[in-house]
C-alpha positions in Angstrom: 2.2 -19.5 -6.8 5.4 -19.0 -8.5 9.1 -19.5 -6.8 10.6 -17.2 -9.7 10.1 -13.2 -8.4 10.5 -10.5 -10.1 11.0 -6.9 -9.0 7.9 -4.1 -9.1 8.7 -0.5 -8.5 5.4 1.3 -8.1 6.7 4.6 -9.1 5.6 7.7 -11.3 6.7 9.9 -13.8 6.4 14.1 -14.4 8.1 16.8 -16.5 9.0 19.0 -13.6 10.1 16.9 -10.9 11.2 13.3 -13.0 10.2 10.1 -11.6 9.6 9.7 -8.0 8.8 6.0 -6.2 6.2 5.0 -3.8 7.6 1.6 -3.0 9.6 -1.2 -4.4 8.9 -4.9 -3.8 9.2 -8.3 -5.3 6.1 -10.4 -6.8 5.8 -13.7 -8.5 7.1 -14.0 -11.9 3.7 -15.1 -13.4 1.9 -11.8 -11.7 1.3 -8.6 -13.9 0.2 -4.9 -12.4 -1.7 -2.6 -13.9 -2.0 1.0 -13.0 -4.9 3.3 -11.4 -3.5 6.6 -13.3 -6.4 8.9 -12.2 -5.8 7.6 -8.6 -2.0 9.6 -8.7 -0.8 12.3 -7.2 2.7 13.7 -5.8 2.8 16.9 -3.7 6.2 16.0 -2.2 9.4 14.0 -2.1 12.7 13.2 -1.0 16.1 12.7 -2.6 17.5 9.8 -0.7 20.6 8.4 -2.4 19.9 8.6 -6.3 15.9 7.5 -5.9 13.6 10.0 -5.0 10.9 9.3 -2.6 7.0 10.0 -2.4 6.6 11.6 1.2 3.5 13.2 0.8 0.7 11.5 -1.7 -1.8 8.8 -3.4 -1.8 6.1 -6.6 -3.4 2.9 -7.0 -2.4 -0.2 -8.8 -4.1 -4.3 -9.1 -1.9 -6.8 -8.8 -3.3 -10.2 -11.1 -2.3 -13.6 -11.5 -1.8 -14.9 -14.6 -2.5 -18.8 -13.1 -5.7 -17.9 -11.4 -6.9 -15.0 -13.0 -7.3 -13.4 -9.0 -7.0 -9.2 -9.4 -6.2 -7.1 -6.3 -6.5 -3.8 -6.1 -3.9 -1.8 -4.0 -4.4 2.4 -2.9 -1.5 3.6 -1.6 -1.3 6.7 0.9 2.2 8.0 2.1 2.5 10.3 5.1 5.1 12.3 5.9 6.6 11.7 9.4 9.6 13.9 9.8 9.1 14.0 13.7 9.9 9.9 13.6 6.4 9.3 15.4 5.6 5.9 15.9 3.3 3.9 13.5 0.3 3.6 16.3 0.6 7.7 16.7 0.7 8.9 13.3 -2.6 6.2 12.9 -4.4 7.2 16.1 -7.6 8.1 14.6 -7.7 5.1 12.4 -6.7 2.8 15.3 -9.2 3.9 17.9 -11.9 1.6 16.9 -10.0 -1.5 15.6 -9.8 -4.8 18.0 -7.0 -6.7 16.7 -3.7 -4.8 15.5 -1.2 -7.3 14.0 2.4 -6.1 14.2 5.4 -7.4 11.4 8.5 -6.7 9.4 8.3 -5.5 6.1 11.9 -5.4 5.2 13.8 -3.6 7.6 10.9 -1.5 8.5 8.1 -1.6 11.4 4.5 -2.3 10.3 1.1 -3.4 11.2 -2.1 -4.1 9.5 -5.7 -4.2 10.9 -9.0 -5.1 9.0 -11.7 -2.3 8.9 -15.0 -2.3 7.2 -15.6 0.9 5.3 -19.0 2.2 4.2 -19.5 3.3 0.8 -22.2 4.7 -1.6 -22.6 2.8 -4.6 -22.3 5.6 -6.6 -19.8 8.4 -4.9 -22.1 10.8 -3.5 -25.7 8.9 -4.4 -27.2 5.1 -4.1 -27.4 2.6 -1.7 -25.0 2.0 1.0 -23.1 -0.8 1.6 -20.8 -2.1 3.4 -16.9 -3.6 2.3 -14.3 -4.9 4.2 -10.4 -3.9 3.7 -6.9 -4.7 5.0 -4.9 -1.2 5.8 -1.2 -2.3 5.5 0.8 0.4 7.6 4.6 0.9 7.0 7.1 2.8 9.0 9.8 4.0 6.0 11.9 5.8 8.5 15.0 6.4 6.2 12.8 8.6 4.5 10.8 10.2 6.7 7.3 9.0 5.8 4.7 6.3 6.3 2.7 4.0 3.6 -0.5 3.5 3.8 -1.6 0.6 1.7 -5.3 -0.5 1.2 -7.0 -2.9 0.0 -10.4 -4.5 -0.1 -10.8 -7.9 0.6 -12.2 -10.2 -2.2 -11.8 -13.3 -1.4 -10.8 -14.0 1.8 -8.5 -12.9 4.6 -7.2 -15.7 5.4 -6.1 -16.1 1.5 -4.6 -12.2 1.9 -2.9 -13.1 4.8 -1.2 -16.1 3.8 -0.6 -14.8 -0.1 -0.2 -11.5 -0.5 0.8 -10.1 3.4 4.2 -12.3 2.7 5.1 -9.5 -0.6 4.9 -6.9 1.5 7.9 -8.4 4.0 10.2 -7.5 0.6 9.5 -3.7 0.2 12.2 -1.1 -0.1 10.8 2.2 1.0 
């Protein structure tokens, strides 16, 4: 992995409201993103400062690495939490099955991630089921009133999420 970063702004871009951000956060020089357009979708936002803010909505990106060739997708959720509920409340359904909660800072911000396995239908509503396992990366943006919701499955290994990718996420500016 590089020592060089660079900054990504995972952000999009409309005629009526202009260009509102989900997150910013460093990555490696050598890594590239590439979007998940059909995976986008604003309802709401902030002004906070001269940045507006996702607070209620979904996109997608994959991180890859130029070196290894290793793609990860990312599917970003953002809450609204105008009340200034705590990460574990706002999450309580998501949380009530889940054995091990692991608690960090991304930034200045609270956040937690767990490892839940999801069942899926091969094919959306059809097909066989099976089963995949993903990281759920949970963010406490309180100068902005809202929670991110970052998933992603797990391809190679969680120990190799943990110690490679986890560490991005304790540079993000929500």
């Amino acid at each position: 992995m590089s020592s060089d970063y660079k900054d990504l702004f995972i952000e999009t871009e409309n005629l009526v409201f202009g260009r509102v951000s989900f997150l910013h956060m460093k990555i490696p020089f050598n890594w590239r993103v590439h979007p998940i357009p059909h995976r986008t979708d604003v309802e709401t936002w902030i002004d906070k400062g001269d940045i507006k803010w996702v607070t209620s909505g979904y996109t997608g990106f994959i991180l890859v690495d130029e070196d290894t060739g290793y793609t990860q997708p990312f599917y970003i959720n953002v809450r609204r939490n105008t009340g200034g509920k705590d990460l574990r409340e706002i999450l309580y359904r998501d949380l009530r099955n889940i054995d091990s909660i692991h608690e960090f800072k991304a930034g200045d911000f609270n956040a937690l991630y767990y490892v839940k396995t999801k069942r899926r239908r091969r094919y959306i509503l059809f097909g066989s089921i099976y089963e995949e396992e993903v990281i759920r990366i949970a963010i406490d943006c309180r100068d902005t009133y809202r929670v991110l919701v970052i998933e992603a499955p797990i391809k190679i290994g969680l120990k190799h999420f943990l110690n490679n990718i986890l560490p991005l996420f304790k540079s993000i500016k929500c």
